[in-house]
N, C-alpha and C positions, 0 to 999 in steps of 0.2 A: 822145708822152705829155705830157709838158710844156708845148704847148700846149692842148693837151685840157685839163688841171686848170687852165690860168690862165684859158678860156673859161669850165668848170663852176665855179672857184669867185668869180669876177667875177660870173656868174647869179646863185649864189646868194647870196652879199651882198647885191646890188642887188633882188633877189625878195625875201628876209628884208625889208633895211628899208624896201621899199615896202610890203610885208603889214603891220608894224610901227607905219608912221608913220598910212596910213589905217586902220588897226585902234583905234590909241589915240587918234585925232581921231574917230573914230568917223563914217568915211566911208560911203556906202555902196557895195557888191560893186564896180559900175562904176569910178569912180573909183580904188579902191583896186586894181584889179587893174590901171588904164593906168598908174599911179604904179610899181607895180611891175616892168612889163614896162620901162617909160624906164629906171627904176634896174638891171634888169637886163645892158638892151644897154649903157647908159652904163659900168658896171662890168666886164662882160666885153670889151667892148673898150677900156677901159682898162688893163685885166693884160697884155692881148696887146700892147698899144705897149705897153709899161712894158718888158717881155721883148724885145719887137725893138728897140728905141730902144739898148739895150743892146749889140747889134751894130753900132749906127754907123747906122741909120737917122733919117731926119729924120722930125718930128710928121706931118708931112704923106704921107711914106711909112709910115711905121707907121702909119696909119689908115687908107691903103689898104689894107697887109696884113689888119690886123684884121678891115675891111670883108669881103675874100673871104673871109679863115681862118672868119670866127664867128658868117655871120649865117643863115645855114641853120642850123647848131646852139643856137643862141641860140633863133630862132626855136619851131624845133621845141620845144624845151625849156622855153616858156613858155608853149606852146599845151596842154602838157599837163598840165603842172605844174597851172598856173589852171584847167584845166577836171577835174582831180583837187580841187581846193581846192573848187570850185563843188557836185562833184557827193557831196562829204561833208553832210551834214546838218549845220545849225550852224556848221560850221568854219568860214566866213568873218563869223560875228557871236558868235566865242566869248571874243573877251575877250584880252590878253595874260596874263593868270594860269590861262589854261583851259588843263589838256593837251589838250583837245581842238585846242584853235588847232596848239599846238606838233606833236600828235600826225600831223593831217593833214595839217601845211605837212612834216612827215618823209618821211610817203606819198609825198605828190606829190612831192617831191624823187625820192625809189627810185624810184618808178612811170616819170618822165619822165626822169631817168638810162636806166633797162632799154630804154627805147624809144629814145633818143637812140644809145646806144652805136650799135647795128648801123647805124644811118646814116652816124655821124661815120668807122665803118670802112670804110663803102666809100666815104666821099668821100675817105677818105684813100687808098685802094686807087686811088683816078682820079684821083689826085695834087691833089684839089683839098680844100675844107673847110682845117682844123686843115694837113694837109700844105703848106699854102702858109706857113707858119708855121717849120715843122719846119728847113727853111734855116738859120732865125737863129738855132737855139739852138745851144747851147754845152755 
């Protein structure tokens, strides 16, 4: 479980402030959604070494872990995410003061969470995904 929320909430940091930074520079869709996706993986696999490193892992092994534990779930969780954000009317040109912006970027989170879960369980059931992780915690 614990590496499961340092994957989801490394995503979502990294998806918030790429949505954020090209939203208030006023990017458009394209750009602001690869910004997002970089700061996603860049941040979920940075919670995951932060968590293994912890065990006595070196940078270089804890980015391997990372690498296996989170990029199938990262993955997935970006493809949905963005393509929930895309297929809202407006939400990717509403502004940071729109609920609308905040309202959608909520969706997509629920939406690509509910979708993420049953994958991330069975990669964990086949000892792979998030379970390559689960070792180092404490």
């Amino acid at each position: 479980m614990t590496a499961t929320l340092h994957c989801l909430t490394g995503c979502a940091i990294g998806e918030v402030l790429g949505m954020v930074i090209g939203t208030a520079l006023g990017w458009p869709d394209g750009p602001t959604i690869v910004l997002a996706v970089a700061l996603a993986f860049v941040f979920g696999y940075l919670l995951t070494m932060i968590g293994v490193r912890k065990a006595g892992l070196s940078w270089g092994q804890a980015l391997k872990v990372a690498l296996a534990a989170d990029t199938v779930s990262i993955l997935v969780m970006e493809i949905v995410d963005n393509g929930v954000m895309l297929v809202i009317p407006g939400a990717m040109d509403a502004g940071l003061a729109s609920l609308l912006f905040w309202g959608a970027l909520a969706v997509a989170f629920l939406v690509a969470f509910v979708v993420t879960t049953p994958i991330n369980k069975w990669l964990i059931g086949k000892g792979k995904g998030h379970a390559v992780v689960h070792a180092y915690h404490h």
